[in-house]
C-alpha positions as CSV (number, residue, x, y, z in Angstrom):
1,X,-38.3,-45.9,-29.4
2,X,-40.3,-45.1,-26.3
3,X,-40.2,-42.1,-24.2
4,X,-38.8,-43.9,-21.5
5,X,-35.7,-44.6,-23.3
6,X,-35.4,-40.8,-24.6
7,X,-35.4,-39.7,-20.7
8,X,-32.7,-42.2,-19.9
9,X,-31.1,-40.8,-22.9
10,X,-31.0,-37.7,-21.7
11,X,-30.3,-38.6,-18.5
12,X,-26.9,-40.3,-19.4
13,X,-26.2,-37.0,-21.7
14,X,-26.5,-35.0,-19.0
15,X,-24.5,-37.4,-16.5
16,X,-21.9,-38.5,-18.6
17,X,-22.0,-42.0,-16.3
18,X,-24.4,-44.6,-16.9
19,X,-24.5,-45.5,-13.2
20,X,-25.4,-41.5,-11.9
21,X,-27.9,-41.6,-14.5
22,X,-29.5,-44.8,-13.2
23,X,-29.1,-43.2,-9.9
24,X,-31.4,-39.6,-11.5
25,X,-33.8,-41.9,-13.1
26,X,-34.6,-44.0,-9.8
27,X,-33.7,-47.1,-12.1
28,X,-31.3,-49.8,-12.0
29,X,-27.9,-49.2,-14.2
30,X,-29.1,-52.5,-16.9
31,X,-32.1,-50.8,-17.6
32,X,-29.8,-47.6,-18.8
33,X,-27.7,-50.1,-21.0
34,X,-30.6,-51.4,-22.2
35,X,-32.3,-48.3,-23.7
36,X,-29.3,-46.7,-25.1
37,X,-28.7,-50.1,-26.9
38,X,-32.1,-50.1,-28.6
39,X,-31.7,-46.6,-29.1
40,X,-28.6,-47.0,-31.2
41,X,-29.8,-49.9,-32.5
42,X,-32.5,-48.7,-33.7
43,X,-31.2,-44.9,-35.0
44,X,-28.2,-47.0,-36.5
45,X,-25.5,-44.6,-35.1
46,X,-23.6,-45.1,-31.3
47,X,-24.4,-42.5,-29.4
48,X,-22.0,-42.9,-26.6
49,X,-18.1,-44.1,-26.5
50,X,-17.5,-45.5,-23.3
51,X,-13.7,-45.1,-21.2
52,X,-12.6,-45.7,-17.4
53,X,-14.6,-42.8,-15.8
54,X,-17.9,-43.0,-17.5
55,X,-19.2,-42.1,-21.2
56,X,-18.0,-39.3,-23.9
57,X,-21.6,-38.5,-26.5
58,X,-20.3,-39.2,-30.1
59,X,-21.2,-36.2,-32.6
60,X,-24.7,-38.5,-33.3
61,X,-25.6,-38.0,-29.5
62,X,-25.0,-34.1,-29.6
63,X,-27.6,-34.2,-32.5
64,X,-29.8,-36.0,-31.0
65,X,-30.0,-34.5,-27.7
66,X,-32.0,-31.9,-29.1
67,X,-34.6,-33.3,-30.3
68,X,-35.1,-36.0,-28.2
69,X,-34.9,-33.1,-25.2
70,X,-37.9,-31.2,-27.3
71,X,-39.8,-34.6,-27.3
72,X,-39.5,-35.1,-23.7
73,X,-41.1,-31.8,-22.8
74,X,-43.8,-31.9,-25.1
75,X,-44.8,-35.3,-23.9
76,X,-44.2,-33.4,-20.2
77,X,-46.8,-30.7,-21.2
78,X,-49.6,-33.1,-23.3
79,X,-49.5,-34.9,-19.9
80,X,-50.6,-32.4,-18.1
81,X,-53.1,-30.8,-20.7
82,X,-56.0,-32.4,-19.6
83,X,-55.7,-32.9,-15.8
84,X,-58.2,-31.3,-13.6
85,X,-56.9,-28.9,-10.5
86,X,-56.3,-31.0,-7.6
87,X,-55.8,-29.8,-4.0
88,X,-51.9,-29.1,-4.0
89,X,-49.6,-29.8,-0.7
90,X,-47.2,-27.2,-0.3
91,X,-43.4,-28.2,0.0
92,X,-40.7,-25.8,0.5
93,X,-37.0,-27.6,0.0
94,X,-33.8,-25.6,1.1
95,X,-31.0,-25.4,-1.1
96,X,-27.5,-25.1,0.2
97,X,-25.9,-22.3,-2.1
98,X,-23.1,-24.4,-3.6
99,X,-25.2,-27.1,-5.5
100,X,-24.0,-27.9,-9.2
101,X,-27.2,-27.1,-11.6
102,X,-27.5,-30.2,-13.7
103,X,-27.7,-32.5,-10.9
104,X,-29.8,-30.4,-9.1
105,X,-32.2,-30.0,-11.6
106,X,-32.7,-34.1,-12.3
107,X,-33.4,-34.0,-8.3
108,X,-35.9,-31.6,-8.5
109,X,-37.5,-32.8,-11.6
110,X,-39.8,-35.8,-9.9
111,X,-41.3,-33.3,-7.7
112,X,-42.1,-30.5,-10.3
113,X,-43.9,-32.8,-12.4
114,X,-46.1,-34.0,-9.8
115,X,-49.7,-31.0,-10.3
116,X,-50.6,-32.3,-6.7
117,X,-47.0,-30.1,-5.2
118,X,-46.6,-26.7,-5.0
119,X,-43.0,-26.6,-4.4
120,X,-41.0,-23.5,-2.9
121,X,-37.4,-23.1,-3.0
122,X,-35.4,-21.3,-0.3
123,X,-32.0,-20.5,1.5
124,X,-30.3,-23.6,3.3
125,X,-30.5,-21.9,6.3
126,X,-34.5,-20.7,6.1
127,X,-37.4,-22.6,7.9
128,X,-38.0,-25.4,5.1
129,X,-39.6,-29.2,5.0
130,X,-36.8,-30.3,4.3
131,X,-32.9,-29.3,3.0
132,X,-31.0,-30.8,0.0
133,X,-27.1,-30.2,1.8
134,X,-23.4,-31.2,2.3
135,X,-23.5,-34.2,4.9
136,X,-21.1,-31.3,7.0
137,X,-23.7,-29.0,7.3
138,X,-26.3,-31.5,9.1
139,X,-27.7,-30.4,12.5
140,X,-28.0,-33.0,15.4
141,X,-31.8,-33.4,14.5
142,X,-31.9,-34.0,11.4
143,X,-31.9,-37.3,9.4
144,X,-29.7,-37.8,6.4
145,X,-30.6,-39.4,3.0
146,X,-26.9,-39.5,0.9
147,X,-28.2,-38.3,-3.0
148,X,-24.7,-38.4,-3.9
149,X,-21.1,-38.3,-3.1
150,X,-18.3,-36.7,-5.4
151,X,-14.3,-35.7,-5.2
152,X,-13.3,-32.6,-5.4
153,X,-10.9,-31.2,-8.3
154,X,-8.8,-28.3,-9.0
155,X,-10.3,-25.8,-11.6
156,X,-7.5,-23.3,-13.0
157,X,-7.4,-20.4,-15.8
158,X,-6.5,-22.7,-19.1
159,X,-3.6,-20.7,-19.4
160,X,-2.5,-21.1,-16.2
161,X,1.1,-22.9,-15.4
162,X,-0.1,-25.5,-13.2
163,X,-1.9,-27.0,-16.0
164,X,1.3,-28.6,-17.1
165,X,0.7,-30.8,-13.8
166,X,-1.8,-33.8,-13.9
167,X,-2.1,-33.9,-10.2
168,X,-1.8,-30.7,-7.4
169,X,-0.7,-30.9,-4.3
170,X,-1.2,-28.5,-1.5
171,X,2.3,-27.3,-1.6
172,X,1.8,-26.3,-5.5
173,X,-0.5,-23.8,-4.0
174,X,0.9,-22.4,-1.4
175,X,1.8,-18.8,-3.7
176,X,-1.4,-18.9,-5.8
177,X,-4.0,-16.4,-5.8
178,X,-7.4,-18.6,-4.8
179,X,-10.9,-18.3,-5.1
180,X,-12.9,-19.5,-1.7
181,X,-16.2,-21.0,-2.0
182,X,-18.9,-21.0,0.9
183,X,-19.6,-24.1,2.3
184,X,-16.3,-25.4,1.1
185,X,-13.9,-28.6,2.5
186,X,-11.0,-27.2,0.9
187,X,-9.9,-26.8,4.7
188,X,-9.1,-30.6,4.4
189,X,-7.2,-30.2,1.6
190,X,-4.5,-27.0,2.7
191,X,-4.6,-28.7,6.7
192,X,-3.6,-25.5,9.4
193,X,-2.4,-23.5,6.3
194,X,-6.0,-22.7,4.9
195,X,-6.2,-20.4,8.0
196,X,-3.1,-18.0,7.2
197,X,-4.7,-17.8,3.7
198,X,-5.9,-15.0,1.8
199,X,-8.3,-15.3,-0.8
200,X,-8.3,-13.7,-4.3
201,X,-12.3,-13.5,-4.1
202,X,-15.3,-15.2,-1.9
203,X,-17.6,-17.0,-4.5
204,X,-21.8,-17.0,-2.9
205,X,-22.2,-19.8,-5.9
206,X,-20.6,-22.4,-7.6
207,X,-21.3,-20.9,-11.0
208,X,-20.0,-17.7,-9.8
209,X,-16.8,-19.6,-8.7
210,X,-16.3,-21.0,-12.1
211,X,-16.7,-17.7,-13.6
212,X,-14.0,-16.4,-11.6
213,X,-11.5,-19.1,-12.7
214,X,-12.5,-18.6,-16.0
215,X,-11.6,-15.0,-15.8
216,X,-8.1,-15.9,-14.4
217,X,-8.6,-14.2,-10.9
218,X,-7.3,-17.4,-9.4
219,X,-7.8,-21.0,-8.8
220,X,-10.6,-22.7,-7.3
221,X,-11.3,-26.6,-5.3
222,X,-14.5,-27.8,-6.4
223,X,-16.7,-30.9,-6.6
224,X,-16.0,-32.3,-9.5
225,X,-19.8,-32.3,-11.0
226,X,-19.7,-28.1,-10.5
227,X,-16.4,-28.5,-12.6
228,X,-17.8,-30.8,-15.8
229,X,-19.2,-28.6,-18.4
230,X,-16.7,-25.3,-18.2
231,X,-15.2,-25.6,-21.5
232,X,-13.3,-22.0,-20.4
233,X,-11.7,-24.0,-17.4
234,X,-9.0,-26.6,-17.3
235,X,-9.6,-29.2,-14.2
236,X,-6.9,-31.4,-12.2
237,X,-7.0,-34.1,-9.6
238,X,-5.2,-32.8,-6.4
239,X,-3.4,-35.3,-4.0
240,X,-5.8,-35.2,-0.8
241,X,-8.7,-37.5,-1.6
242,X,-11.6,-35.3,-0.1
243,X,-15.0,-36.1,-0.9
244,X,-18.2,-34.2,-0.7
245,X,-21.4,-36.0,0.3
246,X,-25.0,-34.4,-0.8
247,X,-28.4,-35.5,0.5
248,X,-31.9,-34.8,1.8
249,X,-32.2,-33.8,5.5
250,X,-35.5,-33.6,7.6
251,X,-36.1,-32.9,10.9
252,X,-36.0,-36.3,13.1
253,X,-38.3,-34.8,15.3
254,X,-41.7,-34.2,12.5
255,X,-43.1,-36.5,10.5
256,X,-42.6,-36.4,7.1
257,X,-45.1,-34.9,4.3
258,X,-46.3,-37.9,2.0
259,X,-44.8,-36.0,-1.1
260,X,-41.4,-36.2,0.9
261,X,-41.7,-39.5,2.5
262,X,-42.3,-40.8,-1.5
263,X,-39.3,-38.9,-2.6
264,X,-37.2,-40.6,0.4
265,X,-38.6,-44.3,-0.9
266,X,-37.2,-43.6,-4.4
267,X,-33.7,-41.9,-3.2
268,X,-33.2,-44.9,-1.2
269,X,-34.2,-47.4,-4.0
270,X,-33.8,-51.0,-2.9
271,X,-33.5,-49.7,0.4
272,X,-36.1,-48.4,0.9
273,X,-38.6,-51.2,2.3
274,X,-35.8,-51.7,5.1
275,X,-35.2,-47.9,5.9
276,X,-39.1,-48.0,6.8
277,X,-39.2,-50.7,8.8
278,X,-35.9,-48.9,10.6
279,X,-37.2,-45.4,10.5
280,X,-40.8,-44.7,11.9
281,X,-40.9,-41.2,10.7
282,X,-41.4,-42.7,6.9
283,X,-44.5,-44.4,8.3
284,X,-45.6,-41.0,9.9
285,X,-44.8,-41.5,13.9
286,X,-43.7,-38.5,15.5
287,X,-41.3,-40.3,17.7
288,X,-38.5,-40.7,15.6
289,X,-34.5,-39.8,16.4
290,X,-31.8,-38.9,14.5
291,X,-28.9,-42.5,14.9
């Protein structure tokens, strides 16, 4: 085994969906398939059992996961025993309050690694090179590069009598006590109602949100990837088909940082070569607009 295929192991751990793993690891979805197969082929144990929405890890994976995650850093720290101090180009990312951690930690990961970025996190709303939000939050000067797009999902109290339900509808909430979230499309999802509506509590974060509903204080609509991982909360599919799109957006009217205009070429994959050639910010004119 390689180190290559321990990050795309980890990668598919932490994604539970060999495609959004490819998608973290800038790499196409065979190449996934491919490790995990020597991987289990070679540790002589399945790792993963796959089903309709993605992967489950088998009992072997759960094992493995730790070591292979202490490998991975200390290979990530003997890389970087022995480099000199370089010049380091500052880069300050805003962060919309509502992103789930897992993903956002994969996104961030490329960046931290690199000893040549000093990178700063701040508010969504601060002065920033660029801002990892909701597609709905995009101002008319901004370009947009789509990191990913997810459904939302109901999270309710395990105990709660809705549970008995595999699907919500709007109507099966009319009554119940709710948890809002900032930055939220729920509106979508309740229509004119969601304005008559008072809230159990006002969640600032998504983990906050979760703890709430975990608590019983009442029921939350959440992108699914903030849901995954709350053992304490039971999650349901509610009828109105509402999606939430996350990506990278830069101002249309400066040209990009070469750190950022590296991490745009990898987000946009096989894309990318065509997005250049389209967009002249990611070749460094000034004159680029926001289509």
């Amino acid at each position: 085994m390689d180190i290559r295929e321990l990050r795309y192991f980890a990668a598919v751990y932490r994604e539970r969906n060999l495609t959004a793993a490819a998608r973290t690891c800038f790499v196409s979805q065979p190449s996934i398939s491919t490790a995990i197969t020597n991987l289990e082929a070679e540790l002589g144990t399945t790792l993963f059992i796959r089903h309709k929405k993605g992967v489950a890890p088998t009992a072997s994976a759960e094992q493995f996961h730790a070591l292979a995650r202490r490998i991975i850093d200390e290979a990530d720290a003997a890389r970087s025993l022995f480099r000199k101090p370089s010049t380091r180009t500052n880069l300050t990312l805003g962060l919309m309050r509502t992103l789930d951690v897992p993903r956002t930690i994969a996104l961030l990961k490329p960046l931290t690694a690199r000893s040549d970025i000093a990178l700063r996190l701040v508010g969504h709303d601060e002065r920033a090179d660029a801002r990892i939000i909701s597609k709905s939050m995009l101002r008319d000067d901004e370009h947009f590069v789509l990191l990913w797009s997810e459904r939302y999902v109901a999270a309710l109290p395990p105990s709660h009598p809705l549970t008995l339900k595999d699907k919500l509808r709007a109507a099966d909430l009319a009554d119940a006590p709710m948890i809002d979230r900032c930055n939220c499309e729920q509106s979508e999802f309740f229509g004119r109602a969601a304005q008559r509506r008072q809230p159990a509590a006002i969640a600032q974060s998504e983990d906050w949100a979760m703890a709430l509903v975990a608590a019983g204080i009442g029921i939350a609509i959440v992108p699914e990837g903030v849901a995954k991982g709350h053992p304490d909360v039971a999650i349901r599919e509610i009828e109105v088909k509402i999606r939430r799109e996350v990506g990278l957006a830069y101002r249309a009217s400066m040209p990009l940082a070469d750190a950022l205009k590296d991490f745009v070429g990898k987000l946009q994959g096989p894309r990318a070569k065509s997005q250049r050639a389209q967009n002249p910010l990611l070749k460094g004119n000034k004159s680029g607009r926001r289509r």
